[in-house]
N, C-alpha and C positions, 0 to 999 in steps of 0.2 A: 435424585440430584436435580438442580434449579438449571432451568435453561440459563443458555450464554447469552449475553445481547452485547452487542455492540453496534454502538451510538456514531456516525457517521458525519462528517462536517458537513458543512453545507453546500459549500463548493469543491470541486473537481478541478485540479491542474493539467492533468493528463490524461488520457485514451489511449489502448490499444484494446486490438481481438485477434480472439482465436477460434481455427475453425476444428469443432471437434470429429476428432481421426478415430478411425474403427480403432486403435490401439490403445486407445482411452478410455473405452468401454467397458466398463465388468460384466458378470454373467446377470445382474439383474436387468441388463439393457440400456443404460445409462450410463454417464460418465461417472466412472469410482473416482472417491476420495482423495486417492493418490494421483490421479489427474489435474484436481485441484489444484493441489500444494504445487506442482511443475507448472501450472497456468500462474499463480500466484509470486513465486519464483522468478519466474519469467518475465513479470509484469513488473516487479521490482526491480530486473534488472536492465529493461528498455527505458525503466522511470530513472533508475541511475543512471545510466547513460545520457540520455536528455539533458541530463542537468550536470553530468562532470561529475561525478561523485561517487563511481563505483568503486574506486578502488578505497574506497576510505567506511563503507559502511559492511556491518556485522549483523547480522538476524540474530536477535538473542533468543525469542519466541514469536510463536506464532498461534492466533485464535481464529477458528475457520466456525459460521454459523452458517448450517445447510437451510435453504429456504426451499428449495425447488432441484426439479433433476431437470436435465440438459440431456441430448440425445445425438447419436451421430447426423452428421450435417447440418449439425444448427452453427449457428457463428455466435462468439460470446464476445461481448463489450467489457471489457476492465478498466472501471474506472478507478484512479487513484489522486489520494491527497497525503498530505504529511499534516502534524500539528508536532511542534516539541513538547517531549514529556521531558527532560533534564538538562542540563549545561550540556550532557556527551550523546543524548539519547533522543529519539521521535519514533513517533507512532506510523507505520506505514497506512494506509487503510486502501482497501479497496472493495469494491461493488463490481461484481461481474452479472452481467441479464442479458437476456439471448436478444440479438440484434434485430428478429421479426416481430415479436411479441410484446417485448421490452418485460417480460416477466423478470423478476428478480430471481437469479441463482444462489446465490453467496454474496455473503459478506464476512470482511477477512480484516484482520488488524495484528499488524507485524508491529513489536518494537527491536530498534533500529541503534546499534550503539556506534558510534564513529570512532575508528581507530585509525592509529601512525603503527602499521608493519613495521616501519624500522626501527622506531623507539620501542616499539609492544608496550604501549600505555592510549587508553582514551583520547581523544581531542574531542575540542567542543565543537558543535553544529556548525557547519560550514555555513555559510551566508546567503548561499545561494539557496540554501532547506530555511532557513531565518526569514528571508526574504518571502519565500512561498509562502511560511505559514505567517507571515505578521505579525513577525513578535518582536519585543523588546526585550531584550534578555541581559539581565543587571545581574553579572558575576557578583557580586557585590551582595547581593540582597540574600537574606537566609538561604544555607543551601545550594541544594542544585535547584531552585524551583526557576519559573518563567512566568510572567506577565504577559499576558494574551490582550492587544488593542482591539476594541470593540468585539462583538458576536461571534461571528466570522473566526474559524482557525487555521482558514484556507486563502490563501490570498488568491487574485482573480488574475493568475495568468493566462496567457493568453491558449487555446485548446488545441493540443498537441496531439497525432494522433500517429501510431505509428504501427506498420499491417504486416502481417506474414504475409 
């Protein structure tokens, strides 16, 4: 099978870390897998919060690439961005690296669908995720697709950082 790669923006909206707990630990010594997903979790949901927006986003999936192991008592840095992949949909990403070393742990790429609970149907990208990622997004134009202004799928708010 081909390794997974995933390709990261360039900029970071958001910060948070975590400090890894003996309960995180599997029997190789390191922080298991499933610690991941609950740090990454996590970091989505301090990243909604921030922004107003939790109650409206859905993890459709999730793509986790191991780079490195992490160990108890390190503290891990999450960083996170969005880009829109569709009219109702974006990509969560995140970079977690241990806060003394700055070694890369992971890197993690959620897509993100936005829905109305009370309708139970889709809505499009709230403006405040439009706005982070810098887009222009022409309902209009073939499709669900998006127009992405200059390089950049990050827009440069300002660095928010939020602590256990």
């Amino acid at each position: 099978m081909e390794r997974l790669t995933i390709a990261l923006p360039e900029k970071f909206n958001f910060a948070t870390e975590f400090p890894v707990l003996i309960n995180d630990i599997n029997l190789g010594n390191h922080v298991g897998n499933d610690a991941f997903v609950r740090y990454i979790n996590e970091a989505y949901w301090r990243f909604s919060d921030a922004f107003d927006i939790r109650k409206k986003m859905i993890m459709a999936d999730l793509a986790i690439l191991f780079k490195s192991e992490a160990f108890y008592g390190d503290v891990l840095k999450c960083e996170a961005a969005v880009s829109i992949h569709t009219k109702h949909r974006c990509h969560f990403y995140c970079r977690m690296s241990n806060t003394k070393t700055a070694k890369e742990i992971i890197r993690a790429r959620a897509r993100v669908t936005f829905f109305d609970y009370t309708q139970k149907k889709p809505v499009e990208v709230p403006e405040q995720i439009r706005s982070l990622a810098k887009i222009e997004y022409d309902p209009v134009k073939a499709g669900h697709q998006a127009r992405h202004q200059g390089r950049g799928t990050v827009g440069s708010l300002p660095f928010t950082s939020i602590n256990i």
